[in-house]
C-alpha positions, -999 to 999 in steps of 0.1 A, spaced: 335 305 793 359 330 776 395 327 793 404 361 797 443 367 798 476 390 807 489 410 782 530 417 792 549 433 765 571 409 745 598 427 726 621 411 705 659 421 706 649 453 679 629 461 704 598 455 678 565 442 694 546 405 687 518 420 672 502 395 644 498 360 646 504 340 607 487 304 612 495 282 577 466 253 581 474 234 550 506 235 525 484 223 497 468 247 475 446 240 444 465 266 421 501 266 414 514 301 411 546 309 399 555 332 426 548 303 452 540 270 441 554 269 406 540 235 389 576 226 376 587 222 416 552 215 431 538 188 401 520 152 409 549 137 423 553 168 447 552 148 488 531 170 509 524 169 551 505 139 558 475 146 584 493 134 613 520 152 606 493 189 608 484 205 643 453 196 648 427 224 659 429 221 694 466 225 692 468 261 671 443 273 697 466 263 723 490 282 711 473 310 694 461 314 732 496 317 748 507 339 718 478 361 727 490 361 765 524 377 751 505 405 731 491 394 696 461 411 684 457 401 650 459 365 635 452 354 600 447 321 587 466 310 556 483 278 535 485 266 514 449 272 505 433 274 538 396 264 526 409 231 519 418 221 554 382 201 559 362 218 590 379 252 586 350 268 601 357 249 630 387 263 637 377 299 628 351 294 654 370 281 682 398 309 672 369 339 674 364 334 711 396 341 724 400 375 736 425 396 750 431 402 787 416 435 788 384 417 770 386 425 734 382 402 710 410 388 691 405 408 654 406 371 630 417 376 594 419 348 562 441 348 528 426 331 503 430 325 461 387 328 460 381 294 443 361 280 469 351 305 489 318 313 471 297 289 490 312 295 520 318 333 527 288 334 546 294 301 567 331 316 577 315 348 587 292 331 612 320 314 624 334 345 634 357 353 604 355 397 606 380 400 570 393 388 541 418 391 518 414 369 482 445 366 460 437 377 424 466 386 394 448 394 365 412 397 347 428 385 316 419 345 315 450 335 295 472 358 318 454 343 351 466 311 337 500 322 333 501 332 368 486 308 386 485 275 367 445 276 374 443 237 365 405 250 348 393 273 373 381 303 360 387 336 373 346 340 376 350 316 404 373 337 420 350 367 409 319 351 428 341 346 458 352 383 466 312 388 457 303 368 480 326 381 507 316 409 505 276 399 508 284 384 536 300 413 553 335 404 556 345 442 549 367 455 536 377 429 512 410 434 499 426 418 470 459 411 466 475 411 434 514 404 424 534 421 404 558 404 379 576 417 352 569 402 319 540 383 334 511 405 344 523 443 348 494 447 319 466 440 345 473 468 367 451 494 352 424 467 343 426 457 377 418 495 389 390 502 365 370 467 374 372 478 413 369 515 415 341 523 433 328 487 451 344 494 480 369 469 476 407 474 483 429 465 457 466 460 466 491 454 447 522 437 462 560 434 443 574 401 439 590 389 463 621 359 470 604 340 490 615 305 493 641 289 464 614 280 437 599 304 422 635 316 405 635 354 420 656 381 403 655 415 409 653 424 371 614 406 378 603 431 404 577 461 390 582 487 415 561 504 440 574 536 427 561 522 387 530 508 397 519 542 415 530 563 386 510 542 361 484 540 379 484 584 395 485 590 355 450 572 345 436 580 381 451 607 405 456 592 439 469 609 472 486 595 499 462 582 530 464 577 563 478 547 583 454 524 603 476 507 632 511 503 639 531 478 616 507 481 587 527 466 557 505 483 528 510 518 522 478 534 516 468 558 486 434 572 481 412 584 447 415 620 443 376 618 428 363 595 460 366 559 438 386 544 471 413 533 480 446 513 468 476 493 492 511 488 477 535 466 495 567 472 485 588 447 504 617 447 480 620 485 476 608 500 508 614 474 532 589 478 569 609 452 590 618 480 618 579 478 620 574 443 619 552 422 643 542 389 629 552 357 642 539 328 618 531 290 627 536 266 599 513 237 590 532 209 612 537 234 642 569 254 641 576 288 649 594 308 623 598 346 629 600 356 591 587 351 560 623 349 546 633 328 573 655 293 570 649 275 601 620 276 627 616 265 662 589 233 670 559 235 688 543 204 680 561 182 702 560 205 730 521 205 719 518 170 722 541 161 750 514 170 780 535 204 782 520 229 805 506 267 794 533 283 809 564 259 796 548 266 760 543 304 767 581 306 778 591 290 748 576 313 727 585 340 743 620 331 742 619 324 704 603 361 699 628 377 722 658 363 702 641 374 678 672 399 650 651 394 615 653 418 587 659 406 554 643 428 539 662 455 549 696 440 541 688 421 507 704 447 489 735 440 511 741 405 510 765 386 488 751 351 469 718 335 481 708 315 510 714 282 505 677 272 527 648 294 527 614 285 540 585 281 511 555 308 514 533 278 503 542 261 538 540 292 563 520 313 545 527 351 531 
């Protein structure tokens, strides 16, 4: 029986909406990109979560169900690398039959780097899985490398994954590429030319300081503003339309009808007036930004015989406290943060 639910607004104090749900299910991943898990900080030695130490399936339900109650209608499944976490489909199941409380289906999204994912698109669709978006920063093998430390995977693998996806009706994929300086700003017209016309959505997404590893400077970040004109002068594009509220991809469109591009442009143009994601790590804490520094536990609230309602007030009180916006005053801030959360651990 689908448990059908209330749906009273949940503002936080900007008066910005809980929209999206962020569930990290794993903070392993099998590549090491430098923009996230860079090898020299994440090597063999490198302690991740132990099992125990993960919520367990029943438990992100739980609280993807209360989150729902307080107005989420989006939630997307990350890491890590979430095809890792064994029985994945399990939880992408159990997540697919939750619904709102006016009855519509919660809409249940995955980020993934591709390497696994060609024998098991069609098994996640099944599940219930409606899209997907696959990580993927250049064509070039020996820049791929350079990116993402690909220990020997090939970017065919990857390849056959968004193919696969896409088979198996998990439209529209979207690929999400980053942008460093120096590193890969060579693929973005390669890139273009490979997915023009497959009805694939490439996006293309400047690097971001996300965490205290990867070494961020501003000097690394290729514009929004310079991808686009790169790009507009091999293909003409013209500005789209926006889907739903809070969408962080600004959309540009093919003047000749070869689809559509995203760009992200956290560091330039920053959305966080238009924010509404609230992300649950791996081990069950609430953090209400990707740039965040501290988050608020779940898990023993989870696994303390807690009731619905207790765990629904708490998150509720975490989202109405809720003041973030990095983004927006990065430019304005004086030194770095001495903490910052890893993407790796609550996903991007």
């Amino acid at each position: 029986m689908r448990e059908h639910l209330p749906e009273p607004p949940c503002p936080d104090s900007l008066q910005r909406p809980l929209r999206d749900l962020r569930i990290s299910v794993t903070d392993r991943c099998n590549l090491r990109c430098l923009y996230c898990m860079p090898q020299a900080v994440f090597g063999r030695k490198f302690v991740f979560l132990r099992h125990a130490e993960l919520l367990s399936f029943e438990e992100i339900v739980r609280a993807a169900r209360q989150c729902i109650a307080l107005g989420v209608r989006k939630i997307r499944l990350s890491g890590g690398e979430p095809l890792l976490r064994h029985g994945i489909e399990n939880l992408v199941e159990m997540l697919a039959r939750l619904h709102t409380g006016d009855g519509k289906p919660i809409e249940l999204a995955m980020t993934s780097n591709g390497t696994l994912l060609a024998k098991r698109a069609r098994d996640l669709k099944n599940a219930g899985l409606a899209r997907l978006n696959i990580s993927l920063d250049a064509l070039d093998e020996a820049v791929f490398r350079r990116m993402c430390g690909s220990r020997g995977t090939p970017i065919a693998a990857v390849l056959e994954g968004i193919a696969a996806a896409q088979a198996a009706g998990l439209t529209p994929v979207k690929v999400n590429t980053v942008i460093k300086r120096g590193n890969n700003e060579s693929e973005i017209l390669p890139l273009i030319h490979h997915f023009r016309h497959t009805g694939i959505i490439l996006r293309f997404i400047e690097y971001m300081d996300v965490g205290l590893s990867n070494g961020w400077q501003l000097d690394d970040v290729v514009t929004a503003h310079e991808i686009l004109s790169k790009i507009d002068a091999e293909y003409p594009l013209r500005p789209a339309g926006v889907h739903c509220p809070g969408e962080v991809a600004k959309r540009w469109e093919f003047t000749d009808g070869g689809g559509e591009i995203g760009i992200i442009a956290s560091v330039t143009q920053a959305f966080c007036h238009e924010c509404g994601r609230l992300r649950l790590s791996t081990d069950g804490k609430l953090y209400t930004c990707l740039f965040a520094s501290e988050g608020s536990d779940l898990r023993d609230m989870l696994r303390g015989h807690c009731s619905d309602d207790a765990l629904r007030r708490r998150i509720a009180a975490v989202w109405r406290k809720r003041c973030d916006c990095y983004s927006q005053l990065r430019h304005a801030m004086t030194g770095n943060p001495t903490r910052k959360i890893e993407m790796s651990y609550i996903g991007g």
